[in-house]
C-alpha positions as CSV (number, residue, x, y, z in Angstrom):
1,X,29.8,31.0,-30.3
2,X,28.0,32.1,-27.5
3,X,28.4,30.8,-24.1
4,X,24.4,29.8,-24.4
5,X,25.1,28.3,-27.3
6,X,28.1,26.3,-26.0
7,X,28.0,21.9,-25.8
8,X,29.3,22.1,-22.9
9,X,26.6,24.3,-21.3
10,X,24.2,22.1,-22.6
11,X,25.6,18.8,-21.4
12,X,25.5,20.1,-18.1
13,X,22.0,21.3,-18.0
14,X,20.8,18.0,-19.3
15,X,22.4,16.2,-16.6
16,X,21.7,18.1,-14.0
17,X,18.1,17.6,-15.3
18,X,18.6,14.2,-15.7
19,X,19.6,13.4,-12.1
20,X,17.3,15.6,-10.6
21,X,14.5,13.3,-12.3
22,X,16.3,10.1,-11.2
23,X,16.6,11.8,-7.6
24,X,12.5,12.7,-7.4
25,X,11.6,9.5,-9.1
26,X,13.8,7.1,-6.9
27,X,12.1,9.6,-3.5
28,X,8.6,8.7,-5.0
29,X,9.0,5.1,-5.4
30,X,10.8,4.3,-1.9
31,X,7.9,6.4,-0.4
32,X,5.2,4.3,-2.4
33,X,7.3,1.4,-1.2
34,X,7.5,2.6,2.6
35,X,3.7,3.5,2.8
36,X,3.0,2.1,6.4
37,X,0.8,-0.9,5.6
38,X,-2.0,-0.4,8.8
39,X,-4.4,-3.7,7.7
40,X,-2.7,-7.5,7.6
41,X,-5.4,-10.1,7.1
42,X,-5.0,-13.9,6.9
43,X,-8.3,-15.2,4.8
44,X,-9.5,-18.7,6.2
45,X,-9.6,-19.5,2.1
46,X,-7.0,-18.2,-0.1
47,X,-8.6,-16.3,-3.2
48,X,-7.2,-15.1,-6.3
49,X,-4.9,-12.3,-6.3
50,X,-7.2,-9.3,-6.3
51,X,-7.7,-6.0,-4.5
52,X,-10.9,-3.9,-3.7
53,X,-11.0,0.0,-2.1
54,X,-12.4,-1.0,1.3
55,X,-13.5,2.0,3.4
56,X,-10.9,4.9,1.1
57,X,-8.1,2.1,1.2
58,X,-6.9,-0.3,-1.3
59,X,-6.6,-3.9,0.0
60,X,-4.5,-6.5,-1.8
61,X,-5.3,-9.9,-1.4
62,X,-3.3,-12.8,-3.0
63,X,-4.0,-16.7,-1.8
64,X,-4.6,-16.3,2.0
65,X,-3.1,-12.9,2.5
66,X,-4.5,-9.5,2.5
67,X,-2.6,-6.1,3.2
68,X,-3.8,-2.9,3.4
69,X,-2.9,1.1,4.0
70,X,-4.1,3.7,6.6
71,X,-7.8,4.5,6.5
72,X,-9.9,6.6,8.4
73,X,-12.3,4.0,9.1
74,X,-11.9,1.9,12.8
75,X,-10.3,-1.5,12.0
76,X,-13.1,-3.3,12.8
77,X,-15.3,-1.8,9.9
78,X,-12.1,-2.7,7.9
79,X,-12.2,-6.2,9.0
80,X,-15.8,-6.8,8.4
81,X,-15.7,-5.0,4.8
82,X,-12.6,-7.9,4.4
83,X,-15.0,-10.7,5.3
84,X,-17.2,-9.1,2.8
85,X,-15.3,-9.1,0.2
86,X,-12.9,-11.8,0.6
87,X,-14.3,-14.3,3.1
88,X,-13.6,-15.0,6.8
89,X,-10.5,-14.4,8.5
90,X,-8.5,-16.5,10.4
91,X,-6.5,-13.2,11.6
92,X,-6.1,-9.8,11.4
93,X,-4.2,-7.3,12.7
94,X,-3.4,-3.3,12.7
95,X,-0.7,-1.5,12.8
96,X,0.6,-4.9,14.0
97,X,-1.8,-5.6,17.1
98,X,-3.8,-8.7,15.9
99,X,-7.6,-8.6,17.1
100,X,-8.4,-11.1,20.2
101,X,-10.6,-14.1,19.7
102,X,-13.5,-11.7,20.4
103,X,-12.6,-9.1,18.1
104,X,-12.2,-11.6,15.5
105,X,-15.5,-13.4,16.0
106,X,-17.4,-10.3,15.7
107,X,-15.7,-10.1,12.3
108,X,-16.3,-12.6,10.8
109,X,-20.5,-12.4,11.7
């Protein structure tokens, strides 16, 4: 028997291919989980769940809350496209800093 030809060889290349698949798909879901959300919105009514590209960014909405990831656009475009799609917001936030009264007034118009 050759040694390519050997069990053991084998056994050993499938695991090693094994974990290295477990390693890259484990590093590909924790990223996918530890995408920075940017966008938090609190809808005024909740809706069902649902979510809508806004601007080259996927929002999720379910009841009163809607989340979002980085996008190019300013916040407030984000925030109004929200309104637009969802309905008026009783908050929003990005990257954690919620939008004054103001801010959120000019919003929801």
């Amino acid at each position: 028997m050759l040694l390519s030809q050997s069990p053991l060889r084998a056994a050993i290349i499938f695991s090693i291919a094994a974990l290295t698949s477990l390693t890259l798909f484990t590093a590909t879901t924790a990223q996918a989980r530890t995408t920075a959300i940017a966008y938090t919105a609190e809808l005024q009514a909740p809706v069902e769940a649902a979510q809508e590209i806004i601007k080259d960014t996927v929002i999720r909405c379910t009841g009163t809350e809607c989340i979002g990831g980085q996008s190019s656009s300013a916040p407030r475009t984000i925030c109004a496209k929200i309104v637009d799609e969802f309905g008026p917001v009783a908050s929003f936030a990005y990257k954690g800093e919620a939008f004054d009264a103001e801010a959120l007034a000019k919003c929801n118009d």
